[in-house]
Structures are given as structure tokens and as C-alpha cells.
C-alpha positions as a Markdown table, in Angstrom:
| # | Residue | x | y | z |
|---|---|---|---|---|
| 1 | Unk | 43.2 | -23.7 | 44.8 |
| 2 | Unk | 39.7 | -23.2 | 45.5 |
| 3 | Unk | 40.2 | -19.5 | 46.5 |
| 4 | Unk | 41.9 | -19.5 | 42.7 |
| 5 | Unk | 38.7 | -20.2 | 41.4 |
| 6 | Unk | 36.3 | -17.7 | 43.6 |
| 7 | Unk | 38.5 | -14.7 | 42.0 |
| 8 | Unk | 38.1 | -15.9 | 39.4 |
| 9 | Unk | 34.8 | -16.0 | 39.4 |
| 10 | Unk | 33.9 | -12.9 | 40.4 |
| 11 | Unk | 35.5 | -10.9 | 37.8 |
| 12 | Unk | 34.0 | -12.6 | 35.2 |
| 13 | Unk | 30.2 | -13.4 | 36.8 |
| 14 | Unk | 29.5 | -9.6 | 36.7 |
| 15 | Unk | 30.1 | -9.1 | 33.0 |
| 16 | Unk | 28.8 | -12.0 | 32.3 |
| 17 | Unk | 25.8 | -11.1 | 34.2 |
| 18 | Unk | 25.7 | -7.8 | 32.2 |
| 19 | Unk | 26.4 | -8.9 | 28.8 |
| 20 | Unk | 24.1 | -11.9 | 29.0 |
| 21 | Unk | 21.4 | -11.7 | 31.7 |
| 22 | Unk | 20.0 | -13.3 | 34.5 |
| 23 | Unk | 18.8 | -16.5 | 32.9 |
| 24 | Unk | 21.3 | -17.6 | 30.9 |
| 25 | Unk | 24.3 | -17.0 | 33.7 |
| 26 | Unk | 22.6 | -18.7 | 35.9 |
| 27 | Unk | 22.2 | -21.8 | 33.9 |
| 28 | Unk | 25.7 | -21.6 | 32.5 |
| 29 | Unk | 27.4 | -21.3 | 35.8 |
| 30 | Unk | 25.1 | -24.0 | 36.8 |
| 31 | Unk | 26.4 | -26.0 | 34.2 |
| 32 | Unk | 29.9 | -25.4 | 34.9 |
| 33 | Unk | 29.6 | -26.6 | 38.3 |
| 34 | Unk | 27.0 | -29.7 | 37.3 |
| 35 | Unk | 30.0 | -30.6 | 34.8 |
| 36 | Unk | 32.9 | -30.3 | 37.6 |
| 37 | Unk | 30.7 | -32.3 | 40.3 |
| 38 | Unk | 29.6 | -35.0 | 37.9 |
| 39 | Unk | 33.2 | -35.7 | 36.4 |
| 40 | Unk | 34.5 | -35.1 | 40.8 |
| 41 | Unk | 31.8 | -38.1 | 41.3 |
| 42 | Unk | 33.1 | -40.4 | 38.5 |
| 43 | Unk | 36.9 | -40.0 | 38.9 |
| 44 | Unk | 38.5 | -42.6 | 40.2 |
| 45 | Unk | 42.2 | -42.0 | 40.2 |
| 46 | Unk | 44.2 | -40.4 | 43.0 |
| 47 | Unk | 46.2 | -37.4 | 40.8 |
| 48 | Unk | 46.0 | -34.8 | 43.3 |
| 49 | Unk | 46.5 | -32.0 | 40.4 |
| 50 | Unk | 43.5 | -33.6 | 38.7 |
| 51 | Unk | 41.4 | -33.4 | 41.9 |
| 52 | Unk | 42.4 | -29.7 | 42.3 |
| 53 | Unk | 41.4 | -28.5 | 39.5 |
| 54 | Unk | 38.3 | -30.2 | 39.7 |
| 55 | Unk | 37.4 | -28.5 | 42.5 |
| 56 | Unk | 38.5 | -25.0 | 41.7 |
| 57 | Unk | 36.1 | -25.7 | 38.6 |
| 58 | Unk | 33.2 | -26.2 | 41.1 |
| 59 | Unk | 34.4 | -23.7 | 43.4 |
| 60 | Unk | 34.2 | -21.4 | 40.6 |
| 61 | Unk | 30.7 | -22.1 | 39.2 |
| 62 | Unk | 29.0 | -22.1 | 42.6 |
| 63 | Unk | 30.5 | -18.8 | 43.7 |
| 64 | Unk | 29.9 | -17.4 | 40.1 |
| 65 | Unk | 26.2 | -18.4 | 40.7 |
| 66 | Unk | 26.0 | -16.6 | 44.0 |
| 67 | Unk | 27.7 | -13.4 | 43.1 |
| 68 | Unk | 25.2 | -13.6 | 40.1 |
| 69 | Unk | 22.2 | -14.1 | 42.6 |
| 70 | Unk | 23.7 | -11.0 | 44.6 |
| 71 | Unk | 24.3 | -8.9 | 41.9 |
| 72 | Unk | 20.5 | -9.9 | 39.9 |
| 73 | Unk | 19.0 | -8.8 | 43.4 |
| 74 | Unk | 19.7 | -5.5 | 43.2 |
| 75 | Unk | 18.3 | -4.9 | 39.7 |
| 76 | Unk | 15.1 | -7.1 | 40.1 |
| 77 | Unk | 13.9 | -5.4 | 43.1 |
| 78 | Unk | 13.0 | -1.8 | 43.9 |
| 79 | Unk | 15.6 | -0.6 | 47.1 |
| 80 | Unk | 13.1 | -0.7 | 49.1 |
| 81 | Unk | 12.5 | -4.6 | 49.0 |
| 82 | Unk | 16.0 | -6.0 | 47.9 |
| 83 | Unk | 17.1 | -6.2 | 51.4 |
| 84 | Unk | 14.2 | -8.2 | 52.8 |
| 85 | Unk | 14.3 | -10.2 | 49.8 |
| 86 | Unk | 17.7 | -11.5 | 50.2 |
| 87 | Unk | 17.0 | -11.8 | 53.9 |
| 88 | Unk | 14.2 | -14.0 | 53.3 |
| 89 | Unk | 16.2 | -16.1 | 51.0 |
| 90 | Unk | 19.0 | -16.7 | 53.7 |
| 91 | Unk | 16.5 | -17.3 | 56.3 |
| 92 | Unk | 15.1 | -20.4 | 54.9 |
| 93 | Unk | 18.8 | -21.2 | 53.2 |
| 94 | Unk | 19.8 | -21.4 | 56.4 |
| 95 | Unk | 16.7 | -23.4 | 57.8 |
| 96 | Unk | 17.4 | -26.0 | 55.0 |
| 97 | Unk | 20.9 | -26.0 | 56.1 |
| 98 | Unk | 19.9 | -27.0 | 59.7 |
| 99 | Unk | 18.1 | -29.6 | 58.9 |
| 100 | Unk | 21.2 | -31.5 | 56.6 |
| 101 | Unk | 22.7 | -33.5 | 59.3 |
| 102 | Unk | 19.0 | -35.1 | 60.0 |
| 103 | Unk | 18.7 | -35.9 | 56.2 |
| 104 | Unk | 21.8 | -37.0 | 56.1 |
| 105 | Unk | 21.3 | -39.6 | 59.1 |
| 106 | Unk | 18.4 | -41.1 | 57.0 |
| 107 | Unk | 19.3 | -45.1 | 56.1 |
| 108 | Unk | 17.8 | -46.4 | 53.0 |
């Protein structure tokens, strides 16, 4: 189910991206996956076709955010820089996500 959702998304991220901008798919694919997560937090039943869904729904938004990041890259900066860019962003995505177990471990 959550591969279901990444097609999805990215056939529709880049036209959204190109009918609508940077800005505002960002912030709605942001809210698409804000939406799935918060209603994934406060379920409490155990439908497994409910849960699913739900998490193709975040699947979705996350990846549409991503390919939207990718995609915004390449027109924001010059060829010349657009590499390095997105290399520097990975770099310290991946330094934040090195240090997640030891945030994770933190009581209180």
C-alpha cells in the first residue's frame, strides 16, 4: 500500500509543482501528510484497511514533498550550484539522522 501512494505521488507532485509553484506545494503536501499523521496518532481502532490507507496517505504527502524539493532544485539554482546544493542538504539530513537514536534515548 505505501508504494500505491509514492506513484501516486509522483505523477501528480510535478504538475502540481508546475501549475502552482514552490510555496504553495509544499505547504499543501505538507498538509496532506500533517492530516494523515495526526488522524494515524489519534486512531484507536485496529481496522487494518483503515490503517492502510492512512499510511498510503502519509506515504504520499511525504514523497510528494520530496519529489517537489527535487524537482524546485533544479529551477532555483543555476547548474552550476544545484548539485552542491542538494549535496549539502543531504549531508546534514543525514547528520540529523545519525543523531535520532541519541534523541530518542532521552527520558523525560
Amino acid at each position: 500500500m505505501s508504494s500505491i501512494g509514492e506513484i501516486i505521488s509522483m505523477f501528480v507532485a510535478g504538475a502540481f509543482y508546475h501549475r502552482f509553484g514552490l510555496q504553495k506545494s509544499l505547504f499543501f503536501f505538507f498538509c496532506i501528510a500533517s492530516a494523515g499523521s495526526a488522524a494515524f496518532l489519534f486512531y484507536t481502532g485496529e481496522n487494518a484497511l483503515y490503517l492502510a490507507a492512512l499510511i498510503m496517505i502519509i506515504k504520499a504527502g511525504t514523497s510528494a514533498n520530496v519529489i517537489v524539493c527535487y524537482v524546485a532544485n533544479a529551477h532555483t539554482f543555476p547548474t552550476l550550484f544545484a548539485t552542491t546544493s542538494m549535496g549539502v542538504g543531504n549531508f546534514f539530513a543525514r547528520l540529523a539522522t545519525i543523531g535520532a537514536p541519541v534523541v530518542a534515548e532521552i527520558e523525560g
